[in-house]
N, C-alpha and C positions, 0 to 999 in steps of 0.2 A: 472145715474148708472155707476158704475166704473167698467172697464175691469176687468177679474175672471183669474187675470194674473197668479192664481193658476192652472184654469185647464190648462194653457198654459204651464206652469213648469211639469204638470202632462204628459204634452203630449209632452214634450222636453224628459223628462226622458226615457219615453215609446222610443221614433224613436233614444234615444242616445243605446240604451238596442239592438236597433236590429240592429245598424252600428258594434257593439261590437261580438254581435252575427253571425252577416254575414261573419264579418271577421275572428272569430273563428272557424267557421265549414267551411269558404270557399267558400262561395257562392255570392261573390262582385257584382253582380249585384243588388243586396238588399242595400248595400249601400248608390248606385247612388238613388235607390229611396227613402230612408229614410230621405236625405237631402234634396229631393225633395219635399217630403211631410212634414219638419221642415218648408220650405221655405212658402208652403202655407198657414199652421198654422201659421206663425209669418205674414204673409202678414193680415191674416182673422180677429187676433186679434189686428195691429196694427188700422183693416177697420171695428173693431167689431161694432161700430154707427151707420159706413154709411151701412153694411146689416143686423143693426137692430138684432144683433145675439145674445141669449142667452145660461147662462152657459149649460144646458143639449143639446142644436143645437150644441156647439162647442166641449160636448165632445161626440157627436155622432158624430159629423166630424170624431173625431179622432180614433172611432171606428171603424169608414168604412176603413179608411186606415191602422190601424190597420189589419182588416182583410184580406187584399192584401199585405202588409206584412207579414202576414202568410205564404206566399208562399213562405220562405225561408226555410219552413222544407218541400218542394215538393210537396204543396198541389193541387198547379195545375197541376203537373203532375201523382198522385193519388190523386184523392179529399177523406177526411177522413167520408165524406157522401154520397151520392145517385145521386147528383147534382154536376155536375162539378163547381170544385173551384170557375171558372170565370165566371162564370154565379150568383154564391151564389155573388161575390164581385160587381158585375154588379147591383143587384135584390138590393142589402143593400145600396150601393154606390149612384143609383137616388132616391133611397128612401127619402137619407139623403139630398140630394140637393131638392126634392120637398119639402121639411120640409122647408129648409132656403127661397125656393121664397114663398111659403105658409105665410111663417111668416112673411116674407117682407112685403106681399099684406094685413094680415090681421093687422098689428100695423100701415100700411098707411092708412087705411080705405078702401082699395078696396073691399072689400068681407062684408061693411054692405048695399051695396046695393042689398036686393032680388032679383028685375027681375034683373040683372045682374052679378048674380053671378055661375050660372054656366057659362057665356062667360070668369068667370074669372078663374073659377078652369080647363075651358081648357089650356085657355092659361098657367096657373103654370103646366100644364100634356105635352104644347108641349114647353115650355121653357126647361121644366125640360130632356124632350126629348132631346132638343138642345144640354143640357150638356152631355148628351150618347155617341152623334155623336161627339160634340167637344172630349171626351175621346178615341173614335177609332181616330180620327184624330192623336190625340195625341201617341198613341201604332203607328200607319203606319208610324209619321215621326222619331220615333226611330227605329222602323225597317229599314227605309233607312238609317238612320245614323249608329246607332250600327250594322245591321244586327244580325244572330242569339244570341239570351239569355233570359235570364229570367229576370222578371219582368218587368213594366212600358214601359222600352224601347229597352226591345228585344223581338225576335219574337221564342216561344221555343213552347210546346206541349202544353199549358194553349190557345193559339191562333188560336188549330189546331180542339182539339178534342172537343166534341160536346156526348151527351148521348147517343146516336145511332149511329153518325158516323163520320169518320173524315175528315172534310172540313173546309177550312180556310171561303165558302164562308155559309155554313152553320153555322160556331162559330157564323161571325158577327151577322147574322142574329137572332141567338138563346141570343148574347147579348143583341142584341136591343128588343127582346120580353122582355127579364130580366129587363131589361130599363123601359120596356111600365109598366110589372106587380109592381114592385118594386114605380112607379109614383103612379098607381092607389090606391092598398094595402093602401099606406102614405096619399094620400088625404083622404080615406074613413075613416084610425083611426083618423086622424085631424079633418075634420066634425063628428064626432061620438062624437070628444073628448070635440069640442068646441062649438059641438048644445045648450049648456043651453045658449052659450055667444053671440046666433045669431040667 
């Protein structure tokens, strides 16, 4: 099967729209992560075999980043829903990465063996966790580096505030449940979706 080097021009287009746009209204720290998120789209589709990734996984990749790019019009500092921005980006963002190990483990055969497949769909709910923590990892050592700002690798009010209260140690905390619900949610439409094939 041949790379869908479309959706990758689709999603070049998208993250060149919001370098264009950050710069336009002024908000350069959108930039830094646009190029950021260019980079791992062209890495995902140069690696599209080796993680077994199809055209709809990679343009929900691009979704998810997509919607963390949103945060150029302040969404994490007013979320335009109920739910704080970074929590909605959290909750969609492992969603999208239990789809990709999900998918890994079922076109390798790991998920047609019965008794052993919920050992397996833990392990895709704490791998998938893995990629959570590696994401706070990631925002912490841009806050050492950049210190305060917006998006990916600064540290601004989307890292503070929380639905009830404002704590750096309560955000994390409320990410990583978004993390947990966002895993589970994706497993359960994937086995729902793919019970006739299992």
């Amino acid at each position: 099967m041949k790379r869908p080097w479309w959706a990758y021009w689709i999603s070049f287009v998208v993250f060149l729209s919001f370098i264009v746009l950050a710069k336009f209204i002024g908000v350069s720290d959108y930039i830094n992560d646009s190029i950021f998120m260019l980079v791992l789209l062209t890495i995902l589709m140069l690696m599209y075999h080796s993680f077994r990734l199809k055209p709809w996984i990679y343009l929900s990749i691009t979704f998810a980043f997509i919607l963390h790019n949103m945060g150029v019009f302040g969404f994490y500092n007013i979320s335009p829903i109920l739910i704080q921005w970074d929590h909605v980006t959290h909750f969609v963002g492992i969603a999208v990465a239990t789809v990709i190990i999900y998918n890994y483990f079922e076109e390798s055969g790991f998920l047609r063996n019965k008794n052993e497949r919920f050992v397996m769909l833990l392990f895709i709910f704490l791998a998938a966790s893995g990629v959570g923590v590696l994401v706070e990892f990631i925002e912490f050592m841009g806050y050492l580096y950049y210190g305060d700002g917006l998006g990916v690798f600064g540290h601004g009010v989307g890292d503070i505030n929380t639905e009830w209260i404002d704590s750096e140690w309560f955000n994390t905390i409320f990410d990583l449940f978004y993390n947990s619900l966002g895993s589970l949610v994706a497993i359960i439409f994937l086995r729902l979706g793919l019970k006739r094939n299992n």
